[in-house]
C-alpha positions as CSV (number, residue, x, y, z in Angstrom):
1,X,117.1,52.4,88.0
2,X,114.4,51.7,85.5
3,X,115.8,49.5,82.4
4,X,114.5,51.0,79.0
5,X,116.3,48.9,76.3
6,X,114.7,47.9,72.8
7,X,113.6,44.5,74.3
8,X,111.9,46.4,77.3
9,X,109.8,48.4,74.9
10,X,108.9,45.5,73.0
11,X,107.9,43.3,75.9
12,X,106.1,46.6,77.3
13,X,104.0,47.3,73.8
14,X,103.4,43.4,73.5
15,X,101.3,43.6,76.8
16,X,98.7,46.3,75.2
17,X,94.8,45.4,73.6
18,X,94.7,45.1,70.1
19,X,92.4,47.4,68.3
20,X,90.2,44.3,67.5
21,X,90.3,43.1,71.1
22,X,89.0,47.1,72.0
23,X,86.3,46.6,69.7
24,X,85.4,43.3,70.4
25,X,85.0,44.3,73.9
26,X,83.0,47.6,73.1
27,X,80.4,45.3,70.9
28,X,80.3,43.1,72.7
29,X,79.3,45.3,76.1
30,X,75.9,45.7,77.3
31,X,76.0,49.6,78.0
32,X,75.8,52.6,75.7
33,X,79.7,53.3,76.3
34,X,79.3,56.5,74.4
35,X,76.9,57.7,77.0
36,X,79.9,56.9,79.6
37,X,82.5,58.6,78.0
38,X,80.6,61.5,77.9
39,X,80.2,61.7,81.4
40,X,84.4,60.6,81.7
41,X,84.7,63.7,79.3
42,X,83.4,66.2,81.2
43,X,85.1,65.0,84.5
44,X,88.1,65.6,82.6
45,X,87.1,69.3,81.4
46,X,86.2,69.9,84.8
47,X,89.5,68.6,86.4
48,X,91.7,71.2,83.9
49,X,89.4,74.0,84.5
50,X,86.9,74.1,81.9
51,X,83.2,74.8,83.0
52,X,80.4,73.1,81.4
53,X,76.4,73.3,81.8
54,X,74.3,70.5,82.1
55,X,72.3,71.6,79.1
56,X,75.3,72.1,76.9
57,X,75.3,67.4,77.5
58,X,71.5,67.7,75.7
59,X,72.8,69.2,72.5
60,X,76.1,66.7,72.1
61,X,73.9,63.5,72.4
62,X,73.9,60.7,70.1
């Protein structure tokens, strides 16, 4: 069985990114990651049914 005390949960949250370690890494890449995550975005629409034109990606662009 899996242990879940107080001290598990801390040790399990202290292994997570920072916010400033997230957007150190995101100014600090070379790609437009927007671009990417739209792309990751409509693989997920996709996956839970939703339907979306390739057009509709022209409109939403930064």
């Amino acid at each position: 069985m899996i242990s879940r005390s107080y001290k598990d949960a801390i040790s399990a949250l202290n292994t997570l990114q920072t916010n400033s370690q997230v957007l150190r890494t995101i100014s600090n890449s070379k790609e437009d990651l927007n671009k990417q995550s739209l792309s990751q975005m409509v693989e997920w629409l996709h996956r839970i049914g939703y339907k979306i034109f390739s057009n509709f990606l022209y409109y939403i662009q930064f």
